[in-house]
C-alpha positions in Angstrom: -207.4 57.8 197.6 -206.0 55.8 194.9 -206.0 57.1 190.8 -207.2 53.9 189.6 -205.5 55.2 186.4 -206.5 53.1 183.6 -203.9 51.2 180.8 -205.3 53.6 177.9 -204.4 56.7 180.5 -200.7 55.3 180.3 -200.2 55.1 177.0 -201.3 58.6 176.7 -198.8 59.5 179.6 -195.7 57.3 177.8 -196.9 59.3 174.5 -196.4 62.5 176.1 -192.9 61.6 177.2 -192.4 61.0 174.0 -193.9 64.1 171.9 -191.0 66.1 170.2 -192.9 68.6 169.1 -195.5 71.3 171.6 -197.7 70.1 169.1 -197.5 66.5 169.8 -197.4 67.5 173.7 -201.1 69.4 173.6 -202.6 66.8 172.0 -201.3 64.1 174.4 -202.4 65.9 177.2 -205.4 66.9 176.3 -206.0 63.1 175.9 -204.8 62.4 179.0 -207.3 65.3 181.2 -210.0 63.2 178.9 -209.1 59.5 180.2 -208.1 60.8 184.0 -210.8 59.7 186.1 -212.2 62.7 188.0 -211.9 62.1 191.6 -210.1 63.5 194.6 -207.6 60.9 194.4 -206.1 62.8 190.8 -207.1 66.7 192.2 -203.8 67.4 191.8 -202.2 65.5 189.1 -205.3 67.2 187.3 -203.8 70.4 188.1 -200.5 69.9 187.1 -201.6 68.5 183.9 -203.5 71.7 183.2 -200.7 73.6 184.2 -198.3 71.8 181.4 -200.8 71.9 179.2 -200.9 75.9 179.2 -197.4 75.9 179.1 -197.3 74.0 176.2 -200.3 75.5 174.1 -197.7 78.8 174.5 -194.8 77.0 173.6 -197.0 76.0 170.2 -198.0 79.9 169.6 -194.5 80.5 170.2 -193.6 78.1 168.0 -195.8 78.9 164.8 -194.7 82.4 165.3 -190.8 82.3 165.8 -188.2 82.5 162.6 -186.9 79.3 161.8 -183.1 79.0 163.0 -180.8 77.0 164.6 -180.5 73.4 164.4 -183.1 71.0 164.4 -183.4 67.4 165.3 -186.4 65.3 164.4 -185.9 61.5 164.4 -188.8 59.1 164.0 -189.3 57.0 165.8 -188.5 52.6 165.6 -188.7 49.8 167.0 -190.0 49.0 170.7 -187.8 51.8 172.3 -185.1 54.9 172.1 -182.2 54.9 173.8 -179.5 57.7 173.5 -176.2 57.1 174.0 -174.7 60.3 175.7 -171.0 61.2 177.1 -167.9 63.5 177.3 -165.7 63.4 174.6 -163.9 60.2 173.0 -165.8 58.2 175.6 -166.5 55.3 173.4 -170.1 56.3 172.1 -169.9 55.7 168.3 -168.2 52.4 168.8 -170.8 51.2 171.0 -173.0 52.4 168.3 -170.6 50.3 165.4 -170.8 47.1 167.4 -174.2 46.9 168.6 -175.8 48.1 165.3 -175.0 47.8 161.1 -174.4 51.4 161.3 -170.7 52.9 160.4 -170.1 55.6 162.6 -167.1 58.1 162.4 -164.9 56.3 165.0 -161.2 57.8 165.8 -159.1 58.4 168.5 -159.9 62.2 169.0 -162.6 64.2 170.4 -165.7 65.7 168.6 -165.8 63.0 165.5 -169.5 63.1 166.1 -171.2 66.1 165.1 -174.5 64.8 164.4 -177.0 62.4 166.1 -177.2 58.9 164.1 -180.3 56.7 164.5 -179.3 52.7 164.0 -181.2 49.8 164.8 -180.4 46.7 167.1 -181.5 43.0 167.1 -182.4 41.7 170.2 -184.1 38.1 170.4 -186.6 39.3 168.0 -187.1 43.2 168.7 -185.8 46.1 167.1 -184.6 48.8 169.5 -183.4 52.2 168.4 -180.0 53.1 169.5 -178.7 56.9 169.0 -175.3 58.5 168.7 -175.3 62.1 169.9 -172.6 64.7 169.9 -170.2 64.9 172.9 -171.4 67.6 175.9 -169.2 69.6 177.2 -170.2 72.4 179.9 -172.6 74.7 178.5 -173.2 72.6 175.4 -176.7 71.1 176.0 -178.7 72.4 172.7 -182.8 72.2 172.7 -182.9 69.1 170.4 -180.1 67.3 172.6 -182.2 68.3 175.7 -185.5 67.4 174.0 -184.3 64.1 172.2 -183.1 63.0 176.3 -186.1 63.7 177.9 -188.0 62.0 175.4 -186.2 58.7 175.3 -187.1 55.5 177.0 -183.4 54.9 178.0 -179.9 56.4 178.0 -176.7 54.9 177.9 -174.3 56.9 179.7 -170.5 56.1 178.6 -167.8 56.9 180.8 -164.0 55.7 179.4 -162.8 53.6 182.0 -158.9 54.6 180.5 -158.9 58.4 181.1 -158.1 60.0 184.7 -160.4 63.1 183.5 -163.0 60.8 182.3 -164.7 61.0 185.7 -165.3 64.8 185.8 -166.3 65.2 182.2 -169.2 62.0 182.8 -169.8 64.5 186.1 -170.3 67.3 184.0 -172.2 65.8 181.6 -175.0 64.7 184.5 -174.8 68.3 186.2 -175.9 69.6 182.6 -178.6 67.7 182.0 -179.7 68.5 186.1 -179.6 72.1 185.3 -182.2 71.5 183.0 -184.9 69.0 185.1 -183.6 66.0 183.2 -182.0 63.5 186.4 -180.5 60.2 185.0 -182.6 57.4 188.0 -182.4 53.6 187.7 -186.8 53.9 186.7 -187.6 56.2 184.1 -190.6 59.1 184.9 -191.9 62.3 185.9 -190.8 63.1 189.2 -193.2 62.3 192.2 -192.8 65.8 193.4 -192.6 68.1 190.1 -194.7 67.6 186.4 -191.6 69.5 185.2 -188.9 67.0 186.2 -188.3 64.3 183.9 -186.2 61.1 185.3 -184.9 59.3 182.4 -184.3 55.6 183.2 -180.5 55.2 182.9 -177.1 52.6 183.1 -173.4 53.7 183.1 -171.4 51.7 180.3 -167.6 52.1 181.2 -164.9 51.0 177.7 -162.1 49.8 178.3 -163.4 47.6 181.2 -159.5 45.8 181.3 -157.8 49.0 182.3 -156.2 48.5 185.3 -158.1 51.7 186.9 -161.1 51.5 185.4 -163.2 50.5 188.5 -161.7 53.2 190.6 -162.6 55.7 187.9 -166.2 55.3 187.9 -166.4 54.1 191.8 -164.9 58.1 191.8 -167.8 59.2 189.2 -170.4 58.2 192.0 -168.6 59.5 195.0 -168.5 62.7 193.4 -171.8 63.0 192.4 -173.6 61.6 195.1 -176.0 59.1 192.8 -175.6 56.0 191.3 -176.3 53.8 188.4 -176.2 50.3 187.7 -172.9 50.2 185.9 -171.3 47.5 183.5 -167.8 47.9 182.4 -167.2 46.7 178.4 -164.6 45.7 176.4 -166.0 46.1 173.1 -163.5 44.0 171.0 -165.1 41.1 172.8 -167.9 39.3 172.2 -169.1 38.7 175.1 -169.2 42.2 176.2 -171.1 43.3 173.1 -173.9 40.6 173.7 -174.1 41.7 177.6 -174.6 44.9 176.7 -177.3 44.3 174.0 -179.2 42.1 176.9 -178.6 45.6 178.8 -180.4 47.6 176.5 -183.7 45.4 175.9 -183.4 45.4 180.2 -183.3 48.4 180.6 -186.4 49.4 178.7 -188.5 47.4 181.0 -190.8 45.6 178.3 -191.4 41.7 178.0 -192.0 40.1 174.3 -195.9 39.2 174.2 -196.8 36.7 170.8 -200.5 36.9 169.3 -202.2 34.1 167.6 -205.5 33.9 166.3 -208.1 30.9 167.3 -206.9 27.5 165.0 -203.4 29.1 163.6 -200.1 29.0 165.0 -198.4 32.3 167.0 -195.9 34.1 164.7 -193.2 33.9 167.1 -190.8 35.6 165.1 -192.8 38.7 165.6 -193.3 39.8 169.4 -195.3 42.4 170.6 -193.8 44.2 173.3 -195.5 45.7 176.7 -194.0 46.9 179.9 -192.4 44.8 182.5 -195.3 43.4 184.7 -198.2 44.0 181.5 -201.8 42.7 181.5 -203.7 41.3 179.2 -205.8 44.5 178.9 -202.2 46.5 178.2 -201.5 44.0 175.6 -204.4 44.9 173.7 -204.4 48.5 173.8 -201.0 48.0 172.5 -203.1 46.5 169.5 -205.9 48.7 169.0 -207.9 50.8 171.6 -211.2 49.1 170.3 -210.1 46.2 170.8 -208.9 47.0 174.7 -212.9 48.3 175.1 -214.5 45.0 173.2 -212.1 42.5 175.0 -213.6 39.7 177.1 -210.9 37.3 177.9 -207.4 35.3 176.3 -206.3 32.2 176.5 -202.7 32.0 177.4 -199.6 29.6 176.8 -196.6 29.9 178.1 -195.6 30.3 182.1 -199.2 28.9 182.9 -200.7 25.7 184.5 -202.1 24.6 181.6 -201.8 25.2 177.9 -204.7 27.6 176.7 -205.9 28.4 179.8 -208.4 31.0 179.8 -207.6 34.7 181.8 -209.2 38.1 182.3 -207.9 41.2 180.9 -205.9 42.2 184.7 -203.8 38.6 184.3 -200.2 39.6 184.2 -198.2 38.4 181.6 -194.6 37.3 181.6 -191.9 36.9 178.6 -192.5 34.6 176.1 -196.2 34.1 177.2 -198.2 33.0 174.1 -201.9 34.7 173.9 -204.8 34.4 171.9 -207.6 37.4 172.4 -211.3 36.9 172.6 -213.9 39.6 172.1 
């Protein structure tokens, strides 16, 4: 029996994902037991939703109750999506971060410059995504922010430097770390069909120094050894070119379309997008908005991929990039 899960019950789910705190976790699923329909067809996504839930109501008593120590990491969030950028050592990840963004990264040519996560933002056609440097990882080095600022991203870059002969078994060890700890790097971002617990973060390999004459074998040798794969692009990053394929990369990878709004008799603001997911209704579009609005909504008219100009859809017609829409209550 299908779920017949609803758009609202979605963004709850992609809220979840995203709660850095137990606190922020018990109230999104709590939300999420309230906007599952009750059927047979969700028995046991029920379950396991009730099952993380009591987990994370102890991690919250556990929480309020601990000493504060250790580090911390509590970014907020920008923009229409996080990606990390995560790898070994003096793999490239703060330059990546310098050309992509206005930020000024620590950028040399020895390991460990990084020491702290930096937030920047990038411009891409419009949106604002939020890019973050992280530490290297090295075996055994995973801390609870790292771990937790992964799981709850919406992509990562993985960097491998296509120059080094170690390169392959550092990016290796970097995967196997995060595996250890029910976070798997997949193409589609997730929880795991199989296990509430297991987290798939949606993922691409970046290689630097795409011009070395070994760089393909080096990360044709990442994937033999680990047995998965990733779409890959290779990056020279003192070229233009590369830089601007790899900020097209980010906004793909995210798997949202750019959505403009105008109100009856004005002109869109189409220097201010809206973003949805890949594949988005109508409907989705205006719970992006305001859930009231997603209740009160009767129909849109639509410019853009259509047949005609203003044509008038329901709230399941999928919209495309670019796609122009006026709501009607």
């Amino acid at each position: 029996m299908p779920a017949n899960l609803t758009p609202m019950y979605y963004k709850a789910e992609r809220d979840y994902r995203r709660a850095q705190t137990a606190a922020e976790q018990v109230e999104c699923l709590q939300l999420m037991l309230q906007l599952m329909p009750k059927h047979k067809g969700t028995d046991k996504l029920q379950a396991d939703i009730k099952s993380r839930l009591s987990e994370a109501r102890q991690n919250l008593k556990h929480q309020l109750n601990a000493p504060k120590s250790g580090q911390t990491c509590r970014i907020p969030r920008q923009g229409a999506g996080r990606i990390v950028i995560i790898g070994g050592p003096n793999c490239g990840k703060s330059r990546i971060l310098k050309e992509l963004t206005r930020a000024e990264p620590d950028v040399a040519p020895f390991p460990f410059t990084t020491r702290e996560p930096l937030p920047a933002m990038m411009e891409y056609e419009g949106v604002q995504i939020q890019l973050v440097d992280t530490p290297p990882i090295t075996v055994g080095q995973v801390p609870p922010w790292l771990l937790n600022l992964v799981r709850t991203a919406d992509g990562v870059l993985l960097v491998l430097d296509g120059s080094s002969d170690v390169a392959p078994e550092e990016t290796l060890a970097v995967i196997q770390e995060f595996e250890s700890r029910k976070t798997r790097f997949t193409e589609v971002g997730g929880f795991d069909a199989d296990s509430f617990s297991i987290v798939n973060v949606a993922a691409r390999l970046i290689v630097t120094h795409a011009s070395n004459v070994d760089c393909q074998e080096r990360s044709q040798l990442l994937h033999e050894l680990w047995g998965g794969d990733l779409s890959t692009l290779g990056v020279e990053l003192d070229e233009q070119d590369f830089v601007n394929a790899l900020k097209q990369w980010c906004f793909e990878l995210l798997n949202i379309i750019r959505v403009f709004t105008k109100s009856p008799g004005k002109p869109a603001d189409m220097g201010a997008p809206l973003t949805i997911a890949d594949n988005g209704t109508v409907e989705d579009l205006a719970v992006q908005i305001h859930e009231d609005l997603a209740r009160t909504l009767k129909h849109a008219r639509l410019w853009g991929h259509g047949d005609h100009d203003g044509q008038v859809v329901g709230r399941d017609y999928r919209l495309r990039d670019g796609d122009v829409v006026e709501l009607h209550c």
